[in-house]
Every structure is written in C-alpha cells, then in structure tokens.
PDB file of N, CA, C, O and CB in Angstrom:
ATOM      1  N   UNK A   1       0.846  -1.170   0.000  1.00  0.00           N
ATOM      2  CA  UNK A   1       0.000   0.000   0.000  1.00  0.00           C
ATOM      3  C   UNK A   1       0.892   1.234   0.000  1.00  0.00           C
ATOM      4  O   UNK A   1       1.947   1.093   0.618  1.00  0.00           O
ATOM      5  CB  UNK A   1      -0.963  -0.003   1.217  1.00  0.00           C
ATOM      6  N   UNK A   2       0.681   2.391  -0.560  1.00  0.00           N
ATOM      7  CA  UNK A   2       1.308   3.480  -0.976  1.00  0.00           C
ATOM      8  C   UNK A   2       0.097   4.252  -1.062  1.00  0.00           C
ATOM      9  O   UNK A   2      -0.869   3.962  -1.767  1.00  0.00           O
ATOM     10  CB  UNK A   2       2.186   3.356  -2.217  1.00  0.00           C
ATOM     11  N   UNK A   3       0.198   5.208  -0.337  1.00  0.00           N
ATOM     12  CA  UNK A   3      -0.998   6.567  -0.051  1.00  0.00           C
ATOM     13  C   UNK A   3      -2.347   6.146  -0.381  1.00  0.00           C
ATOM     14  O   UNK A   3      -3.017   6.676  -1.267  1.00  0.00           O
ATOM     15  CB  UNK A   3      -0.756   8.022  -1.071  1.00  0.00           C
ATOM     16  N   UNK A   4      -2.865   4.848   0.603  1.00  0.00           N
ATOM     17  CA  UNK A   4      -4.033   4.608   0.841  1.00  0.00           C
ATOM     18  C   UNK A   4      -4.260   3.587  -0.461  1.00  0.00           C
ATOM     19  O   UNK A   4      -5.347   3.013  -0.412  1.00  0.00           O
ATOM     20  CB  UNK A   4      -4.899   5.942   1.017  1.00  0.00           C
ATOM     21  N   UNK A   5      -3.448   3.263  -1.592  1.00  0.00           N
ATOM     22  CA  UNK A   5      -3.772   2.888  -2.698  1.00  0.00           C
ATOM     23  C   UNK A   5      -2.340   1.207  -3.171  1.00  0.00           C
ATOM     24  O   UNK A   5      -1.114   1.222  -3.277  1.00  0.00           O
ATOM     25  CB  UNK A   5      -3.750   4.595  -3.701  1.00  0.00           C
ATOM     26  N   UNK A   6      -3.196   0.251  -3.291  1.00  0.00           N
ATOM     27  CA  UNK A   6      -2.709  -0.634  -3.738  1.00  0.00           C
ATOM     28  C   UNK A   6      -1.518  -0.605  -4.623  1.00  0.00           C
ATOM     29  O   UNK A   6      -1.549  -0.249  -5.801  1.00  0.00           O
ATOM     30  CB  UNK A   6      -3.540  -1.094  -4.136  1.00  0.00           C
ATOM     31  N   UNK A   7      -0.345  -1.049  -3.903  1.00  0.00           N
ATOM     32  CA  UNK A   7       1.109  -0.490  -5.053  1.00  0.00           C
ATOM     33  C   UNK A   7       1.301  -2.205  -5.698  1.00  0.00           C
ATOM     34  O   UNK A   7       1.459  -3.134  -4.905  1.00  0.00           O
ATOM     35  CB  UNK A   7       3.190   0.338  -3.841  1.00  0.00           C
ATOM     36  N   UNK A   8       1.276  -2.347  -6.634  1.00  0.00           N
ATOM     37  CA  UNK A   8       2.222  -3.279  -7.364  1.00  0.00           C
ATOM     38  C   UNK A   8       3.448  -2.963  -8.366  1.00  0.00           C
ATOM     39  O   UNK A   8       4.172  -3.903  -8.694  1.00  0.00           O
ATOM     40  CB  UNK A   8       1.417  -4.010  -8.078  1.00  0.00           C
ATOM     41  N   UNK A   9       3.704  -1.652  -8.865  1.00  0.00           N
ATOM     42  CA  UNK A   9       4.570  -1.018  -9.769  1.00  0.00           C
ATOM     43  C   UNK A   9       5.904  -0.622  -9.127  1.00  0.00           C
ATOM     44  O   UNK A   9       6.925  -0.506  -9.804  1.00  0.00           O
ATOM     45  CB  UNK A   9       3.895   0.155 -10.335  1.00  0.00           C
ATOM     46  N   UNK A  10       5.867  -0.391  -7.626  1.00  0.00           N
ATOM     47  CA  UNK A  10       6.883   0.668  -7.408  1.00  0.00           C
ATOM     48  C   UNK A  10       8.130  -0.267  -7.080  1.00  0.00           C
ATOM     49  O   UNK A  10       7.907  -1.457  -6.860  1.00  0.00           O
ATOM     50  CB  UNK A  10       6.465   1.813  -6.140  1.00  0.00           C
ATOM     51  N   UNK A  11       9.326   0.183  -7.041  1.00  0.00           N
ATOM     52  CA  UNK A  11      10.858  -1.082  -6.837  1.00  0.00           C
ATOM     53  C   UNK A  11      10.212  -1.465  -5.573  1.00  0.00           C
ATOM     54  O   UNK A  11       9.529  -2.481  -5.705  1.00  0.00           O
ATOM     55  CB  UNK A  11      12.963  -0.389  -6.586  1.00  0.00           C
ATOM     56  N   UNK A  12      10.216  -0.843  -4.091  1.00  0.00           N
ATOM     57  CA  UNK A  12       9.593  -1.735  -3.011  1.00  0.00           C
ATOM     58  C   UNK A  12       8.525  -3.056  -3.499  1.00  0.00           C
ATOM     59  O   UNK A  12       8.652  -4.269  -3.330  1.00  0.00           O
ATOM     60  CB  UNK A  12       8.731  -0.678  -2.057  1.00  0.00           C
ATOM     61  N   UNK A  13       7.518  -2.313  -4.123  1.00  0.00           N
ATOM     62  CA  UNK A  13       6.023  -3.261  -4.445  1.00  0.00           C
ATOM     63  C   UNK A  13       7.317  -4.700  -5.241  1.00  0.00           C
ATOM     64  O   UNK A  13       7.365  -5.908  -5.008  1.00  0.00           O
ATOM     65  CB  UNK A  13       4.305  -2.086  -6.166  1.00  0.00           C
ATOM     66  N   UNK A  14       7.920  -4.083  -5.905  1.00  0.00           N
ATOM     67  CA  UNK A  14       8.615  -5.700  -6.948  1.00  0.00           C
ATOM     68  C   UNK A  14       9.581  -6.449  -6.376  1.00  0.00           C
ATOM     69  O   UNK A  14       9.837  -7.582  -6.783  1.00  0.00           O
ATOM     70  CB  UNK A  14       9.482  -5.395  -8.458  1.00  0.00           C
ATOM     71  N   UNK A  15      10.317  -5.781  -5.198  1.00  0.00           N
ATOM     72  CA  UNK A  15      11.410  -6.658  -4.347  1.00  0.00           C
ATOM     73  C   UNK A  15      10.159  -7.384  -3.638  1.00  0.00           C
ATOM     74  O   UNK A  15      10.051  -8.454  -4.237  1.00  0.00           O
ATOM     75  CB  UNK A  15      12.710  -5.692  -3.145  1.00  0.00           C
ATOM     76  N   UNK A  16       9.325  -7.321  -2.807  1.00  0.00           N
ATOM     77  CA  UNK A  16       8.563  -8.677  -2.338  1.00  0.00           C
ATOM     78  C   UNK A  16       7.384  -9.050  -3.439  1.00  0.00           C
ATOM     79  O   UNK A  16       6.476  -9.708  -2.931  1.00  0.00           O
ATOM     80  CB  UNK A  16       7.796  -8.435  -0.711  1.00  0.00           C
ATOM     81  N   UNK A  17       7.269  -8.845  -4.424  1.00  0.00           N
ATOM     82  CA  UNK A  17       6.799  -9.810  -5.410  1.00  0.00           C
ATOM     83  C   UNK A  17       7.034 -11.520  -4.640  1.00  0.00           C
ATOM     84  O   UNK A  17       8.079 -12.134  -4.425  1.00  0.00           O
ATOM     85  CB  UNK A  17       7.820  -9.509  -6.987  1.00  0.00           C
ATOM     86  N   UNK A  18       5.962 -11.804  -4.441  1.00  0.00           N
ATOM     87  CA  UNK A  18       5.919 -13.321  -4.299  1.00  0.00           C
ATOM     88  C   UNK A  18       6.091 -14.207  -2.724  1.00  0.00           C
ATOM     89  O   UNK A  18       6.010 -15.382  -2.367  1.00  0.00           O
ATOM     90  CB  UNK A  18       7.120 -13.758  -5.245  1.00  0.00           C
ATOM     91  N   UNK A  19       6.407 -12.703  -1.985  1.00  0.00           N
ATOM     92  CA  UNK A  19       6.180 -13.015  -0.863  1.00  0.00           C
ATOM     93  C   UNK A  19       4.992 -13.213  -0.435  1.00  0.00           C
ATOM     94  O   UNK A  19       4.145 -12.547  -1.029  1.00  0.00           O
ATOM     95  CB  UNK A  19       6.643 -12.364  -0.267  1.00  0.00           C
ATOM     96  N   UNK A  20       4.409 -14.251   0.822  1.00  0.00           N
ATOM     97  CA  UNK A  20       3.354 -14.382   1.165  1.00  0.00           C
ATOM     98  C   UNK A  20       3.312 -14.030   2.924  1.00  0.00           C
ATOM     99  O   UNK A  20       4.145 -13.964   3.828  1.00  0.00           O
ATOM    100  CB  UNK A  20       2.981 -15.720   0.628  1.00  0.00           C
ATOM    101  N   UNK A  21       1.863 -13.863   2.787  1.00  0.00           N
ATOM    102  CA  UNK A  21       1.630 -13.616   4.702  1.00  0.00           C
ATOM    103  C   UNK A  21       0.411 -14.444   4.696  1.00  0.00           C
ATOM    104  O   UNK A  21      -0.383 -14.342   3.760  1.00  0.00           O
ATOM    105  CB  UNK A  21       1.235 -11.666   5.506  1.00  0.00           C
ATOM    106  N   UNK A  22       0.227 -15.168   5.568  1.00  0.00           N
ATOM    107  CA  UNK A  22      -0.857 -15.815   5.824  1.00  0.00           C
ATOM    108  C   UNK A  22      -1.434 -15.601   7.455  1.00  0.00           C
ATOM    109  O   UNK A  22      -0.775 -15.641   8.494  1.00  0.00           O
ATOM    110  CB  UNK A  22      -0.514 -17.243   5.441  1.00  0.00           C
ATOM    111  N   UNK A  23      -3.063 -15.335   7.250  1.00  0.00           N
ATOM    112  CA  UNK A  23      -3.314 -15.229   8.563  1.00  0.00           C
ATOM    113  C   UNK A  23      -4.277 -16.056   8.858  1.00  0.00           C
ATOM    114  O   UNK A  23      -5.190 -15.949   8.039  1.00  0.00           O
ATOM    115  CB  UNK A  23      -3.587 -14.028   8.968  1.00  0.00           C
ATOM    116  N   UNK A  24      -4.506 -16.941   9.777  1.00  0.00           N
ATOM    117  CA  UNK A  24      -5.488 -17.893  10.345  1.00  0.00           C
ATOM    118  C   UNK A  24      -6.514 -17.647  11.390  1.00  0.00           C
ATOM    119  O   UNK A  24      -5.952 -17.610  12.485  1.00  0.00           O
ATOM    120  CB  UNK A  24      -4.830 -18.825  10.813  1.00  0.00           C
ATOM    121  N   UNK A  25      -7.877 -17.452  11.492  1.00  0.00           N
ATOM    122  CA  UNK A  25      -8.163 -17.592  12.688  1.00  0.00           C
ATOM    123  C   UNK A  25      -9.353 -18.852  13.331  1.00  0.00           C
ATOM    124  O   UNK A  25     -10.478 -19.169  12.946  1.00  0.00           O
ATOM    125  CB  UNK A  25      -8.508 -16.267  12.907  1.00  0.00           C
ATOM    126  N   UNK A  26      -8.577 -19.292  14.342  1.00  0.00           N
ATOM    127  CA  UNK A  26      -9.379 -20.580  14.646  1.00  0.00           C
ATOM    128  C   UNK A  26     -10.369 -19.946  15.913  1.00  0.00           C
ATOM    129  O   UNK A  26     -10.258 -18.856  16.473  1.00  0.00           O
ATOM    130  CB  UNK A  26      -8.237 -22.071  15.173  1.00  0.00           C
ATOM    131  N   UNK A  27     -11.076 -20.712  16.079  1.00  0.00           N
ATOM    132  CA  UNK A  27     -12.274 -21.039  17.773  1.00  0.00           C
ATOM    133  C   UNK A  27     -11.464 -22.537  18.244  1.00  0.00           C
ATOM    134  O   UNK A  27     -11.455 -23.698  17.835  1.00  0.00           O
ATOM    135  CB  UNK A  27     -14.782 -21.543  17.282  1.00  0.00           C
ATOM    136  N   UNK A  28     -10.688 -21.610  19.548  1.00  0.00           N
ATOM    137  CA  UNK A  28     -10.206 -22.956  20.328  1.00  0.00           C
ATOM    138  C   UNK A  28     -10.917 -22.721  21.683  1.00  0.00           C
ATOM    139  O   UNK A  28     -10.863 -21.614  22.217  1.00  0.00           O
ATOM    140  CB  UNK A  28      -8.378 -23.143  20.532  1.00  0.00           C
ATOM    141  N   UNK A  29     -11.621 -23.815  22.272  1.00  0.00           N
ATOM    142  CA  UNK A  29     -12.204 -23.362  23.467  1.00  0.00           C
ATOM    143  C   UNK A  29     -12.877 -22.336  24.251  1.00  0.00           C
ATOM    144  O   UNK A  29     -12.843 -22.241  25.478  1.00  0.00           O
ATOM    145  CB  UNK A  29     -11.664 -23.456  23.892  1.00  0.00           C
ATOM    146  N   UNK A  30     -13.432 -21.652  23.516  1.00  0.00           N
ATOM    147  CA  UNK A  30     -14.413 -20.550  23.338  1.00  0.00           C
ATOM    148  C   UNK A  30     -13.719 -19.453  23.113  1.00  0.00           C
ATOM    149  O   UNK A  30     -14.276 -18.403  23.431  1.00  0.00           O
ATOM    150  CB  UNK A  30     -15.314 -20.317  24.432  1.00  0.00           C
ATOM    151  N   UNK A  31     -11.987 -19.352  22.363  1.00  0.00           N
ATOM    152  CA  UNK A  31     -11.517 -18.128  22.534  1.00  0.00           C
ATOM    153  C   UNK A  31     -10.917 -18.074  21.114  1.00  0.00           C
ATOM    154  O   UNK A  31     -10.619 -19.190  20.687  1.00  0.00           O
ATOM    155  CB  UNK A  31     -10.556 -17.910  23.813  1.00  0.00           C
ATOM    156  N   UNK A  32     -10.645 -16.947  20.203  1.00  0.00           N
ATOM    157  CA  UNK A  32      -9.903 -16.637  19.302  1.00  0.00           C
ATOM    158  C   UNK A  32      -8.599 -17.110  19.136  1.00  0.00           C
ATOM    159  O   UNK A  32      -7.825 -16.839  20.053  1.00  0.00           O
ATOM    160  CB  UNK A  32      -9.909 -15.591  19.320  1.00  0.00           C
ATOM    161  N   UNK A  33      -8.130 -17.805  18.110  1.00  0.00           N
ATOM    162  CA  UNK A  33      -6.814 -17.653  18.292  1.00  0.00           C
ATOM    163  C   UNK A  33      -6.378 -17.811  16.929  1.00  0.00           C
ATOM    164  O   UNK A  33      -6.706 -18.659  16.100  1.00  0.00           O
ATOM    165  CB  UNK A  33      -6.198 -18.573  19.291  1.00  0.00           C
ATOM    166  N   UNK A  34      -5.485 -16.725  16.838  1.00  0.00           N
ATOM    167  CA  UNK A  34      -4.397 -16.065  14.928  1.00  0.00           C
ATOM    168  C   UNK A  34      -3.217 -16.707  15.123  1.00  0.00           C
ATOM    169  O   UNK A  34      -2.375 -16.667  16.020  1.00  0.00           O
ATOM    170  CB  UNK A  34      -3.779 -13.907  14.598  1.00  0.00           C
ATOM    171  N   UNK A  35      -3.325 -17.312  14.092  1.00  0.00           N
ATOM    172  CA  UNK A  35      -2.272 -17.797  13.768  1.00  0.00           C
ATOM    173  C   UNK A  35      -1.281 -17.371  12.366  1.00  0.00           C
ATOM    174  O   UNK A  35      -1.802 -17.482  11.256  1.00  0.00           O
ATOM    175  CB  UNK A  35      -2.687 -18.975  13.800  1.00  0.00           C
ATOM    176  N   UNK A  36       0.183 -16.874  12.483  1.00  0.00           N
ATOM    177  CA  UNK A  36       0.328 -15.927  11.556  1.00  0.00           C
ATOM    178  C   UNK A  36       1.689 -16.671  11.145  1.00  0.00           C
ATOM    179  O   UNK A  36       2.531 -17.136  11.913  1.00  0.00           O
ATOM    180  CB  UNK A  36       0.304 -14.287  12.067  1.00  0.00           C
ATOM    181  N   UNK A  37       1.698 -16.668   9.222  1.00  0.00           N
ATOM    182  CA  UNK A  37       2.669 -17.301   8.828  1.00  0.00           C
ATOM    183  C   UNK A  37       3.427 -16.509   7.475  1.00  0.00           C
ATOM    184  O   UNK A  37       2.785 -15.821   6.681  1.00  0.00           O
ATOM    185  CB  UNK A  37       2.129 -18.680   8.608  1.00  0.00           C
ATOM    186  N   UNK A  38       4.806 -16.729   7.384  1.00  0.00           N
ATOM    187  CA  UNK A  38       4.827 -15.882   6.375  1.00  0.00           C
ATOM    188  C   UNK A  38       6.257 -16.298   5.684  1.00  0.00           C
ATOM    189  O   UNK A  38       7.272 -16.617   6.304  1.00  0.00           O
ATOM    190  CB  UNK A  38       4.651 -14.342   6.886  1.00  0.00           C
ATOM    191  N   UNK A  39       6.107 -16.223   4.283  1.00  0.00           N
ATOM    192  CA  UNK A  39       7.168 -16.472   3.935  1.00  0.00           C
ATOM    193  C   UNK A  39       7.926 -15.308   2.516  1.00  0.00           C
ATOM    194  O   UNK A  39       7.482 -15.131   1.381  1.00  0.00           O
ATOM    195  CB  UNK A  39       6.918 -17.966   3.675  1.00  0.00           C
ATOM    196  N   UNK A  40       9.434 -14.571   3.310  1.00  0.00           N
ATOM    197  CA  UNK A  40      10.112 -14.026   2.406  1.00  0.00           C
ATOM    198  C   UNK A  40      10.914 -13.957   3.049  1.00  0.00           C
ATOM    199  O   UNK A  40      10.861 -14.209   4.253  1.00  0.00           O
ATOM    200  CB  UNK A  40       9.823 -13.078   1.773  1.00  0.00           C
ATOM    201  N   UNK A  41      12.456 -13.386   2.082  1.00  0.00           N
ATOM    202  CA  UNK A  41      13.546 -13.204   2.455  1.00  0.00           C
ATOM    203  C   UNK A  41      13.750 -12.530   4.373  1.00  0.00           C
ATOM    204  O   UNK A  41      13.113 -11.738   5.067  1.00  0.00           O
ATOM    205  CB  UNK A  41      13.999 -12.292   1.224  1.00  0.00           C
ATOM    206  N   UNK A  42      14.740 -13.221   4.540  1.00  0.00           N
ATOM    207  CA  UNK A  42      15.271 -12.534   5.935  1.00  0.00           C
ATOM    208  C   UNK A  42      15.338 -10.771   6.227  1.00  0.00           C
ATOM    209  O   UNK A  42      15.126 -10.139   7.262  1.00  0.00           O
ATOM    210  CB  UNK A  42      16.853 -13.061   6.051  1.00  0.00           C
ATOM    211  N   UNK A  43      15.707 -10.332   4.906  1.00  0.00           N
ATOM    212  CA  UNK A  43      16.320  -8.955   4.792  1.00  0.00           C
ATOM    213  C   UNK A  43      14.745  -8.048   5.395  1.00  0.00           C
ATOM    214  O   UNK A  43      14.622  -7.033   6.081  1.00  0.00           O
ATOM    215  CB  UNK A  43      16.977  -8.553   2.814  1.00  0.00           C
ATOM    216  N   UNK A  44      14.017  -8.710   4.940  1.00  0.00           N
ATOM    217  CA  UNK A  44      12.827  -7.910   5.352  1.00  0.00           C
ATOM    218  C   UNK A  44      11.928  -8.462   6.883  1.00  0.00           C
ATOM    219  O   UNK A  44      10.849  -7.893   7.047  1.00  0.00           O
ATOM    220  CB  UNK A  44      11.792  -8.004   3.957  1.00  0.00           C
ATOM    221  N   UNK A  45      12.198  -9.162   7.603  1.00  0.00           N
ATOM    222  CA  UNK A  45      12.161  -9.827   8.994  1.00  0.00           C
ATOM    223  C   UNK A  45      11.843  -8.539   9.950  1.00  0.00           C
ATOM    224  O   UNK A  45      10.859  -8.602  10.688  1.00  0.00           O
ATOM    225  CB  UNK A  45      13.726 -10.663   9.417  1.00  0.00           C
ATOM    226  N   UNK A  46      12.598  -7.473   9.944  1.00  0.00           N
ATOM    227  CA  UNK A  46      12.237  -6.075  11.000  1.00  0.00           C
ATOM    228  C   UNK A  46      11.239  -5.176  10.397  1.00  0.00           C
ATOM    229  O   UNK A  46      10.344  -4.556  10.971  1.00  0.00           O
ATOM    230  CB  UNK A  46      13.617  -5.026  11.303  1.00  0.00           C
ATOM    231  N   UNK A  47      11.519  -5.204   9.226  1.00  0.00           N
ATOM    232  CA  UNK A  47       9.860  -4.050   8.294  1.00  0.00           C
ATOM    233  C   UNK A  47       8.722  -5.001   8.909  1.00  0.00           C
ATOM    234  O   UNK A  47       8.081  -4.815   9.944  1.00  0.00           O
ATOM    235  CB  UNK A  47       9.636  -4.093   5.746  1.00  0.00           C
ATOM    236  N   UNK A  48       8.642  -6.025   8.039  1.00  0.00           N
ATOM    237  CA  UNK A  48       7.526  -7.073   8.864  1.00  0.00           C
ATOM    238  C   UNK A  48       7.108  -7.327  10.090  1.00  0.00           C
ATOM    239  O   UNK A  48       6.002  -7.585  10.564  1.00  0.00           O
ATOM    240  CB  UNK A  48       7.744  -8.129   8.759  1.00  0.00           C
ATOM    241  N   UNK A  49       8.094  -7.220  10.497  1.00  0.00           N
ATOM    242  CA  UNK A  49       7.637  -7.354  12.210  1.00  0.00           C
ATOM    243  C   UNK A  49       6.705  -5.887  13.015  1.00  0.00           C
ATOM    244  O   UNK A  49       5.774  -5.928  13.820  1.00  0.00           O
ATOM    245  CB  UNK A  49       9.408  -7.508  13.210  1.00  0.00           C
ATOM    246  N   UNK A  50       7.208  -5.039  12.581  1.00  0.00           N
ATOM    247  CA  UNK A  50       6.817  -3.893  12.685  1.00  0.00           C
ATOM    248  C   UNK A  50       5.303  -3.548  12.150  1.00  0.00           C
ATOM    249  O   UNK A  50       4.543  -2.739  12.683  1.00  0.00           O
ATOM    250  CB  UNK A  50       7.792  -3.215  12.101  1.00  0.00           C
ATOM    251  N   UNK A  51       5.072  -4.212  11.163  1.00  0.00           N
ATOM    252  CA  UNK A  51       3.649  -3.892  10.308  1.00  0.00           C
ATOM    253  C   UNK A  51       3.074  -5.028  10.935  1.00  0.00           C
ATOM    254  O   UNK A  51       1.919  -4.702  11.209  1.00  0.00           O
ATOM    255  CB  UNK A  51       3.601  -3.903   8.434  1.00  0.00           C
ATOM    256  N   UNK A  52       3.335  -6.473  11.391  1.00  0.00           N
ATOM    257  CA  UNK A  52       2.498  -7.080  11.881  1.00  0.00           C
ATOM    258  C   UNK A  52       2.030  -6.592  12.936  1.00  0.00           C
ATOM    259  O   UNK A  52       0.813  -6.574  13.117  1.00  0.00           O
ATOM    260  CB  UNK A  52       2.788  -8.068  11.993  1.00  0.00           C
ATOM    261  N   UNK A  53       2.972  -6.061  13.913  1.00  0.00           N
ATOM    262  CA  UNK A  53       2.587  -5.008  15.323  1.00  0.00           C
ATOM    263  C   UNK A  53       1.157  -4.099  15.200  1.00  0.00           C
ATOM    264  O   UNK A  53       0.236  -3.937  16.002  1.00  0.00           O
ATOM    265  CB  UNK A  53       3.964  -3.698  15.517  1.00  0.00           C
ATOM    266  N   UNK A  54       1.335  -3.710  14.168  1.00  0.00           N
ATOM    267  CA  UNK A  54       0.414  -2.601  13.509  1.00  0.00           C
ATOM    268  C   UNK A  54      -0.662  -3.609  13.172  1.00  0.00           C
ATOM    269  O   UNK A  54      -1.575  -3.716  13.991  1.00  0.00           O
ATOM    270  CB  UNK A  54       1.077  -1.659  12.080  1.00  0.00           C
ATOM    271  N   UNK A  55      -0.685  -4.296  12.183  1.00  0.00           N
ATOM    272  CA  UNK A  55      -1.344  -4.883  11.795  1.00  0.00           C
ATOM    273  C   UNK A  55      -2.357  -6.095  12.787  1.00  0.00           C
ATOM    274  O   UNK A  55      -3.402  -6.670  12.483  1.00  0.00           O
ATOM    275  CB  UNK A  55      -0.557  -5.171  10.918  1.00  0.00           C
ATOM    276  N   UNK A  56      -1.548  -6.153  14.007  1.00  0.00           N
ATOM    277  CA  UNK A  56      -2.565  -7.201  15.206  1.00  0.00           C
ATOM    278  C   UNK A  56      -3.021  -6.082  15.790  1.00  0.00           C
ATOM    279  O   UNK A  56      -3.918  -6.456  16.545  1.00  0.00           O
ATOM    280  CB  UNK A  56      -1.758  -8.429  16.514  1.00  0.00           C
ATOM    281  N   UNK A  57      -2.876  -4.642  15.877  1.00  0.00           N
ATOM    282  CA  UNK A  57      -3.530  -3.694  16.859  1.00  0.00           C
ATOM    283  C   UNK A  57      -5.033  -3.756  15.645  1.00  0.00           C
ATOM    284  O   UNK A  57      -6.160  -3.845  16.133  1.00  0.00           O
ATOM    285  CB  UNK A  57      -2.455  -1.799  17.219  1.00  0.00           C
ATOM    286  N   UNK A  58      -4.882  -3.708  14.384  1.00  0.00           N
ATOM    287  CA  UNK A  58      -6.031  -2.790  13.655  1.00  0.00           C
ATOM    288  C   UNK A  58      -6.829  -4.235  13.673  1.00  0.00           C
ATOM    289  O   UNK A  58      -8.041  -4.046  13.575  1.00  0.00           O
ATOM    290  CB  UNK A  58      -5.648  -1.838  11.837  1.00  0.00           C
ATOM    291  N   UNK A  59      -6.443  -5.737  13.780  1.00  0.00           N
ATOM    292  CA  UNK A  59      -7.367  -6.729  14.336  1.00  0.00           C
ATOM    293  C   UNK A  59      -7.705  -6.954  15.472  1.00  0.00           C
ATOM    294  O   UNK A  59      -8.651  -7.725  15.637  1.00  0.00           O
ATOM    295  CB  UNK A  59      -7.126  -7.672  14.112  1.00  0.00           C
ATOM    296  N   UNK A  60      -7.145  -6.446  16.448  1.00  0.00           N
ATOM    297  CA  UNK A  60      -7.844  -6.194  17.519  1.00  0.00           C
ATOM    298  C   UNK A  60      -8.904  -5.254  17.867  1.00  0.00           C
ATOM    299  O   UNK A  60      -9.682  -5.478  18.794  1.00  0.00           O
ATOM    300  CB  UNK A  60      -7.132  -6.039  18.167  1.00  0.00           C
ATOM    301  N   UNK A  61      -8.956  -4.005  17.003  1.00  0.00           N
ATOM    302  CA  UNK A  61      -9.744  -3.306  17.337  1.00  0.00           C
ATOM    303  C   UNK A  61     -11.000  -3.880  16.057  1.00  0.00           C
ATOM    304  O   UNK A  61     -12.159  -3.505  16.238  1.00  0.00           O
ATOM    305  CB  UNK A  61      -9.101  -1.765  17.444  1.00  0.00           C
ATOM    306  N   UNK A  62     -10.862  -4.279  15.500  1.00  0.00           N
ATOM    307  CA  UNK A  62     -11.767  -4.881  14.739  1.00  0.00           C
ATOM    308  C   UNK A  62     -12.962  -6.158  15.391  1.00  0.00           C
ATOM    309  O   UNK A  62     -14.155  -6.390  15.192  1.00  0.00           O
ATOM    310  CB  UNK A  62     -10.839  -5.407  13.699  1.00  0.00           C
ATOM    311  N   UNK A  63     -11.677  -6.884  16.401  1.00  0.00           N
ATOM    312  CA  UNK A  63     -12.946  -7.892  16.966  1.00  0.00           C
ATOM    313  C   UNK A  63     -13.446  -7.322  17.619  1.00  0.00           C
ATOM    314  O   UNK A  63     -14.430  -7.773  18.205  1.00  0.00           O
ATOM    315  CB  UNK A  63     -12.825  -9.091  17.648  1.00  0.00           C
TER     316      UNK A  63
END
C-alpha cells in the first residue's frame, strides 16, 4: 500500500513480489486464536515485524 492505494509497480512493491503472509483464525475453546505465517527473504524480517505489530492492533480493534 502506498498513499491509501494498492502499489504493485513501485521497486519496493517488486522486491517482495511473491512473498506471502498468511493469517489464520481458529475457535479454540471458546476463545480466538491467529495464527500468523509468512514467507520471504530474511532482509525484510524487522519491516515485517513492525507492520504485523500494527497490523494485530487494527485486528484487535476490529474484533
């Protein structure tokens, strides 16, 4: 994403070309639980981590 708008063109958008994130959510014992998987290069391990941070706050406020 790039200013609210879906990027596939830009050099960032084409270096993770083909990377994946996967997110799961199960009902275990009457409680939520995400399960989060993902696969790309190492080099990007701290950007990611950072947006997942972000990214479990804006699902939390969602449930």
């Amino acid at each position: 994403m790039h200013e609210g708008k879906e990027d596939y063109e830009s050099e960032e958008a084409r270096q993770v070309k083909g990377s994946r994130e996967s997110y799961v959510l199960t009902e275990e014992n009457g409680k939520t639980r995400l399960d989060i998987s993902s696969e790309m290069g190492e080099e990007y391990y701290e950007q990611m981590s950072q947006a997942w941070d972000r990214a479990l706050q804006k699902l939390k406020q969602l449930a």
